[in-house]
C-alpha positions in Angstrom: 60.4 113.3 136.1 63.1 112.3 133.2 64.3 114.8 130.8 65.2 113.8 127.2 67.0 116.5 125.5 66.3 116.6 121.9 69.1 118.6 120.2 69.3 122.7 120.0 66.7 123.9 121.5 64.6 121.0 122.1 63.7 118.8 125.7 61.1 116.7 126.5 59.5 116.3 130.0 57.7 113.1 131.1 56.3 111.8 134.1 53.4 109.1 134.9 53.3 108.2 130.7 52.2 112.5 130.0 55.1 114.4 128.1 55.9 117.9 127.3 57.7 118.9 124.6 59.6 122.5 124.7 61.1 123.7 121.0 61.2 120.9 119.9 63.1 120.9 115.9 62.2 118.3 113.1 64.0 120.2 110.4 66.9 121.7 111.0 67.5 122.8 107.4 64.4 125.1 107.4 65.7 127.5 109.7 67.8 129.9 107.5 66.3 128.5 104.0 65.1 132.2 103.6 68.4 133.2 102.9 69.1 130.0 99.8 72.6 130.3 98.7 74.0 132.9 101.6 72.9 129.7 103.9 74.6 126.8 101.7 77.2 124.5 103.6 75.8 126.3 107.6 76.2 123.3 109.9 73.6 122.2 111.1 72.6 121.1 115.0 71.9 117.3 115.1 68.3 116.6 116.2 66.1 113.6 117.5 62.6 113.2 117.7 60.2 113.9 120.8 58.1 110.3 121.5 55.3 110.8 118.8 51.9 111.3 120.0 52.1 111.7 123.6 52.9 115.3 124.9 49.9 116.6 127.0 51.2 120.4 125.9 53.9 121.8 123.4 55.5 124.8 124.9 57.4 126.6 122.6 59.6 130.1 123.6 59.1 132.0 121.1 58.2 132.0 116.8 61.5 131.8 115.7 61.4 128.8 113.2 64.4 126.9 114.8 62.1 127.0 118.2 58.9 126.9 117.1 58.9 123.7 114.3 55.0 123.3 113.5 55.8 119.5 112.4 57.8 118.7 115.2 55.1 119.4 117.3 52.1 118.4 115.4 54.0 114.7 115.6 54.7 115.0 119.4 51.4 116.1 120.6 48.3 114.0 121.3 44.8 114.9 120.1 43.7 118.0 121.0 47.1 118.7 123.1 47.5 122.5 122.8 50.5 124.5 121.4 51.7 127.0 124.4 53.1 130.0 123.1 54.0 133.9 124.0 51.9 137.3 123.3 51.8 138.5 120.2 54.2 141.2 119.2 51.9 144.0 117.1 53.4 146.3 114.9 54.1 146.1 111.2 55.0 143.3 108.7 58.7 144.3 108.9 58.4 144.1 112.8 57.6 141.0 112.5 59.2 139.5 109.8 61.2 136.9 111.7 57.9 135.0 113.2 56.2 134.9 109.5 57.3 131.0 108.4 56.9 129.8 111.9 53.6 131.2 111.8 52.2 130.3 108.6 53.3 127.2 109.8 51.4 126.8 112.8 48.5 127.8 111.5 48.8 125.7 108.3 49.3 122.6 110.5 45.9 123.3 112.2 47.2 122.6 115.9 45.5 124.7 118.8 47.2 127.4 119.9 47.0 129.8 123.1 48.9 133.0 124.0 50.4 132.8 127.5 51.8 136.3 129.6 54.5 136.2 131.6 53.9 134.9 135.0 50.7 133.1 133.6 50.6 129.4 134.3 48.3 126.9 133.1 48.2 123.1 134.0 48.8 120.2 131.5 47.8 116.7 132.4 50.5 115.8 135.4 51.9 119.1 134.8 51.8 122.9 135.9 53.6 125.0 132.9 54.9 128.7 133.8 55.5 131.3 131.2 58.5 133.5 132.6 60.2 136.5 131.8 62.9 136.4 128.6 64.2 139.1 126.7 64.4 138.6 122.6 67.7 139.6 121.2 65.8 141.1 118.0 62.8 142.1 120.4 60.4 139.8 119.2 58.2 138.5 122.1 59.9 135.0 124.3 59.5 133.5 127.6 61.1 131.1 129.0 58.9 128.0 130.4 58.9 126.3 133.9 57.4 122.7 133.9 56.5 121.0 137.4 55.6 117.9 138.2 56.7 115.7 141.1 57.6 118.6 143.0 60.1 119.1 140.4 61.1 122.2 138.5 62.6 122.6 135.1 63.9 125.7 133.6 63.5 126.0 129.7 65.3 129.5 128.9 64.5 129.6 125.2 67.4 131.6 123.5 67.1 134.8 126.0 69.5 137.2 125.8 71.0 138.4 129.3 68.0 141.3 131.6 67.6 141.6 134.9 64.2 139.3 136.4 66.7 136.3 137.4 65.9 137.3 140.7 62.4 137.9 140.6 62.1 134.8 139.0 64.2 132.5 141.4 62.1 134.5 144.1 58.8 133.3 142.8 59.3 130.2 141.5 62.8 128.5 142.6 64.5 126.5 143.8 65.1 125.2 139.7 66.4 121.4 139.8 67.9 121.9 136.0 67.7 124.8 134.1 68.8 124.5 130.2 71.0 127.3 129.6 70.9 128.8 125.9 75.2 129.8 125.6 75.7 130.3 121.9 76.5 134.3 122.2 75.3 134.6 118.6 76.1 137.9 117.3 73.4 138.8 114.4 73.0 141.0 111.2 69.5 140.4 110.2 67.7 142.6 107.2 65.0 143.9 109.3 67.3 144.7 112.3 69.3 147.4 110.8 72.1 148.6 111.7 73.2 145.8 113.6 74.1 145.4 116.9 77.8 144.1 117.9 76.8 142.4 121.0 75.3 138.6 121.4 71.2 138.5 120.5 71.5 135.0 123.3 73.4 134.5 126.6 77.0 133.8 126.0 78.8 130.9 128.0 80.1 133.5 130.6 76.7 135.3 130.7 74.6 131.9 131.0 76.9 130.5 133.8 76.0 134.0 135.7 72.4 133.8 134.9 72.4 130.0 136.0 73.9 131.3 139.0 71.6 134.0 139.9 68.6 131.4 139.4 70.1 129.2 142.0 70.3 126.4 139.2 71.2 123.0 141.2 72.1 121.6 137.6 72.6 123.0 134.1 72.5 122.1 130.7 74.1 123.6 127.8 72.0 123.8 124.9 71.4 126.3 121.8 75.4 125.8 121.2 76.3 124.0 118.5 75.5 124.5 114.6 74.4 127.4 112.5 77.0 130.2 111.0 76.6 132.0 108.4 79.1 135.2 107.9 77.9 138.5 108.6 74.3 137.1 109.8 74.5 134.7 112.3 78.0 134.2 114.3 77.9 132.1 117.4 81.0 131.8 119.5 83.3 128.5 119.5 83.1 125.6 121.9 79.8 127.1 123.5 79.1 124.6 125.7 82.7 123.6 127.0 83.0 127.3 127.6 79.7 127.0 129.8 80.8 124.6 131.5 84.2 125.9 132.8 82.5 129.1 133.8 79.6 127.4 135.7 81.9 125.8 137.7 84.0 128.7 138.7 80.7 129.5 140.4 79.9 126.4 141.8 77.3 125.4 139.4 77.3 122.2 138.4 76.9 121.5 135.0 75.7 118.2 132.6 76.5 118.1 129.2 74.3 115.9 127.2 73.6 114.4 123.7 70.9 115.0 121.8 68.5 111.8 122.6 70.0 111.4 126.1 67.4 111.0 129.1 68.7 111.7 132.3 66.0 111.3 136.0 65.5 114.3 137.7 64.3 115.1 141.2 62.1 112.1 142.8 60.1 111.1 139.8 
């Protein structure tokens, strides 16, 4: 199998000429344009395209728009390639505020779409893809995706914030060749989350290198750490992924840092 990662959130999977694409991110701009002005000057994460056309399956983590890009994956999938995707969350429009753009989005786009549980796999071309536990830090509903192939195992996290099924997880389905490690710690002040919570909505560098840890990770890789901030609504912590890194390795995890468009072999495939 070769991983490509695509910038942020983003990765593709390939094996045999079949692709998956997980979050995958066209426009990067879109993500806060909600908030227009408030938003002006945010960096933002650099970003590469998925190969166009060939992804047997689009997983995405959850409806966040900078995860779950509707023309990002509309251009990676081939025909009739389904969109992966979590359980819906229920409740009111305000509950649910956050998933709005990324849903009209989808739906606009036409692409098929399935709900997946937790611990509900399905199979994709070469591929068996694994909706696992993750925990939202504004409680909308995530998973994080394993994606096997070659008897190889991938760990997509999404942007999970730090809970306690590492173990059942690694129990289930480990060992994990590479899991990719969200580690931006972003602390949030959103308007439907009121009052705001002090601590990170996503793992932290120290908390990532412990989760990566628990998982028995034989490699990790930073991503979700660089770009976005915006004062008083989304504040992720400096050097993320350097951070990470030092961390992981003070628990004997090793650790690759990539850029975004880099393709690295892993396992025997």
């Amino acid at each position: 199998m070769r991983l490509t990662w695509l910038g942020w959130a983003g990765a593709e999977l390939e094996t045999d000429g079949a692709s998956v694409v997980v979050d995958p991110l066209a426009d990067a701009g879109a993500v806060f344009a909600a908030l227009g002005e408030q938003a002006a000057g945010t960096p933002l994460p650099r970003v590469v395209p998925p190969t166009a056309g060939r992804a047997v399956a689009g997983l995405v983590t959850h409806l966040h728009r900078d995860h779950a890009d509707a023309a990002a994956l509309g251009a990676a999938l081939a025909p009739g390639a389904p969109v992966l995707e979590p359980p819906v969350g229920g409740g009111g429009p305000l509950e649910g505020l956050a998933l709005a753009q990324a849903e009209h989005e989808l739906d606009a786009a036409g692409l098929h779409r399935r709900r997946v549980e937790p611990w509900e796999s399905a199979t994709a071309g070469p591929f068996t893809v694994t909706a696992l536990p993750a925990v939202d830090g504004v409680g909308d509903p995530q998973v994080a995706w394993l994606i096997e192939a070659d008897g190889t195992r991938v760990l997509h996290l999404g942007d999970t914030m730090f809970h306690g099924y590492w173990w059942r997880m690694a129990l289930r389905h480990g060992p994990f060749d590479v899991v990719l490690v969200p580690v931006n710690g972003a602390v949030v002040g959103f308007p439907h989350r009121t009052p705001p919570s002090p601590l990170p909505v996503a793992l932290d560098p120290e908390q990532g290198a412990l989760a990566a840890e628990l998982l028995g990770a034989r490699l990790a890789v930073p991503i979700h750490a660089e770009g976005y901030e915006i004062d008083g609504v989304y504040r992720p912590v400096a050097d993320a992924a350097e951070r990470f890194a030092a961390a992981a390795a003070e628990r004997g995890v090793p650790v690759r840092l990539m850029e975004p468009g880099e393709t690295m072999p892993v396992g025997a495939g």
